[in-house]
N, C-alpha and C positions, 0 to 999 in steps of 0.2 A: 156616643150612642147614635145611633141609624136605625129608619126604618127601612126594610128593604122586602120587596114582592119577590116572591119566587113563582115560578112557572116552568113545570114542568110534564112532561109527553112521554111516553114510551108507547111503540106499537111492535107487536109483533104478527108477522106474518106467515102462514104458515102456506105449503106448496099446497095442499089438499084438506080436506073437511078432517076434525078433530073433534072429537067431544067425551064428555064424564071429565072437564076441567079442570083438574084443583091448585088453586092457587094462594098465596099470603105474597102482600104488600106492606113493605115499611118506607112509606112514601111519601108523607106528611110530615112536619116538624110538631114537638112537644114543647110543651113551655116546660122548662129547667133552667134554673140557674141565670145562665149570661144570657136567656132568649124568653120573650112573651110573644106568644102565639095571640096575633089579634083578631083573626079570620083564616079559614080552611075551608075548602074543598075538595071532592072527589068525584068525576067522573069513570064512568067504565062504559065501554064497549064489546061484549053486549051490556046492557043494564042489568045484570044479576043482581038478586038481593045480596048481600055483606054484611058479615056479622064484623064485630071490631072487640077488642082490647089489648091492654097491654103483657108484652112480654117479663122475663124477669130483670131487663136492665131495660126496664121503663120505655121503653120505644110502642109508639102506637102501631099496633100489627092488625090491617085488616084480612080478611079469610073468604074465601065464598067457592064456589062452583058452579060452571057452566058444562050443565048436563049435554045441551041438544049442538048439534053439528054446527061448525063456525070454525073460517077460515083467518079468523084476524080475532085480536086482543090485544085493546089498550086499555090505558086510563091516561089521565089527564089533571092532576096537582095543583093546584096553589095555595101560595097562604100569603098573608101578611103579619112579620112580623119583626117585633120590637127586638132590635140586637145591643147590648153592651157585653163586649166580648173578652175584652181589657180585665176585666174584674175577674174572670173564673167562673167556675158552676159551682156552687155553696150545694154538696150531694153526699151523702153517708160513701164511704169504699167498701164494696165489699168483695170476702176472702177472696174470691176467685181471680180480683184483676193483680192479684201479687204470682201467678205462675202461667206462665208458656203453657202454649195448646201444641198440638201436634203443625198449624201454620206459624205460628212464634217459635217454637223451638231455637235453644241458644247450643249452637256445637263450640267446639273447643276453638275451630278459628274466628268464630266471633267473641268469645269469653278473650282470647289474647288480642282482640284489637281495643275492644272496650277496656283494658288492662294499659293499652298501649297508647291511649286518646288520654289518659288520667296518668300517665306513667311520670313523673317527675312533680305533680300540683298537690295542693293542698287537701285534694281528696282523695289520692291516691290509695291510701292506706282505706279510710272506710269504703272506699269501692271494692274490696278486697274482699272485705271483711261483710258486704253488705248490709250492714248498717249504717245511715248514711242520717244526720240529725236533720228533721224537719226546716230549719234554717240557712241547709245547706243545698238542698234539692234545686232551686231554680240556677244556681251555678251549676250544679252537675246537668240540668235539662242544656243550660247555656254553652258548654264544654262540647257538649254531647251533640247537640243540632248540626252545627256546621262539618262534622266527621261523617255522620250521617248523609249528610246530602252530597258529601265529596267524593262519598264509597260507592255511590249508582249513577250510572250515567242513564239518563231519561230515555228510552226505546219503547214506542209503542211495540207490540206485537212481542217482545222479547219472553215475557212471562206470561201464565193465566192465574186464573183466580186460585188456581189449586196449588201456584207456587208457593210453599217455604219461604220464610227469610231466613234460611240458610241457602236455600238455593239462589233465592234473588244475591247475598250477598258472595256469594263467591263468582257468578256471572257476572255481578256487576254492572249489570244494567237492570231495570225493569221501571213500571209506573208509579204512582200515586200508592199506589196496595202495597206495593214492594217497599218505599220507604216507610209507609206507617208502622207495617211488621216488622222489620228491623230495627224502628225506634224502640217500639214496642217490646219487642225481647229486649232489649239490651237495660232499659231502664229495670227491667225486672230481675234478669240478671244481678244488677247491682240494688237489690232489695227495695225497689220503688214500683208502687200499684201503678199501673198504665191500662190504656184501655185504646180501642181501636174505633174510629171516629167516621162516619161515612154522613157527607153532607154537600153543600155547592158553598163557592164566595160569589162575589159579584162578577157579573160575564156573563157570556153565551158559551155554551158547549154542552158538559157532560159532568154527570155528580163527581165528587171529588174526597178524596179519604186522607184523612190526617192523622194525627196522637191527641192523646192527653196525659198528663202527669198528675199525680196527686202527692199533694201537703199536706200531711195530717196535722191537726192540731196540736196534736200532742208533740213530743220532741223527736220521736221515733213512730214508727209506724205498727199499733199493736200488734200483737202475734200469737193473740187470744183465741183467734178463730170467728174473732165478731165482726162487726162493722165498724167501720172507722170515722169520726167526726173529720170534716176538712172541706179542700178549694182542688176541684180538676180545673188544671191550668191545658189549652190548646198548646199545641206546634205544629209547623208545619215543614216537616224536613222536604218536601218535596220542591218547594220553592225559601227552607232556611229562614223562617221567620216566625214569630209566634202569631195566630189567630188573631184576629181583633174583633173590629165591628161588622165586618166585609163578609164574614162567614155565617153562614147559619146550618145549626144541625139538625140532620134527617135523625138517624142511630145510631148508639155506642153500643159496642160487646167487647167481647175479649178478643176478636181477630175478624176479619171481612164474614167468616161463615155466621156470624151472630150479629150480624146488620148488613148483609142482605136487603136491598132494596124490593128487589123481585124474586118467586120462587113456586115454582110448580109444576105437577104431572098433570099427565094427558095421554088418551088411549087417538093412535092412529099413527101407523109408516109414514109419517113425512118433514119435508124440510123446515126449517125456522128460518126469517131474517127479522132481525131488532132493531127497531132505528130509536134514537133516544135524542130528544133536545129539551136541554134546561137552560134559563134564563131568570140571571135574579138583577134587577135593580133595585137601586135608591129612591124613595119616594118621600115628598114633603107630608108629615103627621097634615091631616084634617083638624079641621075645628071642632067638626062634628064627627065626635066619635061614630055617629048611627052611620056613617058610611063605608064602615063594618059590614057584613053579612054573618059575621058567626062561623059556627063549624055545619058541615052541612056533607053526605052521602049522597050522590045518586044510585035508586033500588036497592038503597039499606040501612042501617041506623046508626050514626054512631054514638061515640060514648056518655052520655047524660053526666055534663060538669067537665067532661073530659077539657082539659087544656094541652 
């Protein structure tokens, strides 16, 4: 277990005046499962009011608009919080994280590599077959990781947000986005819920996006159309290892367009530049809990009990 402060910034710049703003932020971390939120904040630049709640896969989404003219917009994040990552998130599944989106999509030459990672082991057959027994799932995530991270060579610049993992894997290069969607598909593929992870570990730089897998409690993974009792386990194919303490999550969906950090229109002809720095360390727990501040908006409210 760790406690670790995150800090992060994002400003954007625009070449000339901009206004009728709208925007949504999922920028803040939730307490769920392997993480307790023990303090948050939010600044904005302008200070607009903000309204806040949550999405359908739990993620805090704040919302607002900046009516009158203004050449720059940030905000400015922290929180403090409690990580044990080792354990999982104790989270219901539900149906949607068992099928590919149009950026998951699995084609025929990823269904024969993942055919071809399993092709001679003990799981070959119900990879097939996608049925794959709850007992069995962290060998198959285990199998699966290290192929994963051997099939893209790391290129900034090589893909954007709007790449496929079909496309990432047949170029065979791309980022952090590109391996998590190709974990992503392929777990699904072979009939296991996964979900697409956008968050920071410990460092300086820029958010960073992983997997998760889900074990259902049961033996199998229902296919009733309901929610599923179980544990989303972390990976991280981009650096081949599983999640621990070191990470903490911002938002899960079902591919990078449903955990979105940042997102919004705006009326005016002109250019943008983004500059983005995050920064999470490790910090010794206090004695005194009051050295806390809670959750807290600048120019707007947020969620009353919200965690």
């Amino acid at each position: 277990m760790k406690f670790l402060f995150v800090d992060y910034k994002m400003t954007l710049v625009f070449s000339g005046d901009v206004f009728d703003h709208y925007f949504t932020l999922r920028c803040v971390p939730i307490s769920r499962g392997c993480q307790t939120v023990l303090s948050r904040s939010l600044d904005l630049e302008p200070a607009v009011p903000v309204g806040a709640g949550r999405d359908v896969f739990g993620n805090i989404v704040y919302h607002g608009q900046c009516y009158g003219a203004h050449s720059t917009f940030s905000f400015h994040a922290n929180a403090h919080v409690q990580v044990n990552g080792t354990e999982g998130t104790r989270e219901p599944c539900h149906p949607f994280y068992k099928y590919n989106t149009p950026l998951t999509a699995c084609d025929d030459d990823m269904t024969e590599f993942l055919f071809t990672v399993f092709s001679g082991s003990e799981l070959e057959d119900v990879v097939r077959t996608r049925r794959i027994p709850s007992k069995c799932i962290r060998d198959f995530a285990d199998r699966l990781l290290p192929a994963v991270h051997a099939r893209i060579a790391y290129t900034s610049g090589a893909t954007s947000v709007t790449t496929t993992a079909a496309e990432a894997f047949a170029l065979q290069k791309g980022v952090c986005q590109d391996y998590a969607h190709l974990f992503v598909s392929l777990c699904r593929r072979a009939g296991i819920a996964a979900r697409y992870v956008c968050g920071m570990s410990v460092g300086e730089g820029a958010t960073h996006a992983w997997a998760e897998f889900f074990i259902p409690d049961d033996e199998f993974l229902r296919n009733d159309g309901k929610a599923a009792n179980g544990t989303w386990f972390g990976i991280d194919p981009t650096r081949n290892k599983f999640t621990g303490d070191d990470y903490v999550i911002l938002a899960v969906g079902r591919d990078f367009s449903d955990s979105q950090v940042d997102r919004g229109v705006f009326c005016g002809s002109v250019s943008q530049e983004q500059s983005v720095f995050v920064k999470t360390t490790e910090f010794p727990l206090p004695t005194d809990k009051g050295t806390f501040t809670g959750h807290s908006v600048s120019g707007g409210t947020d969620i009353a009990g919200q965690q």
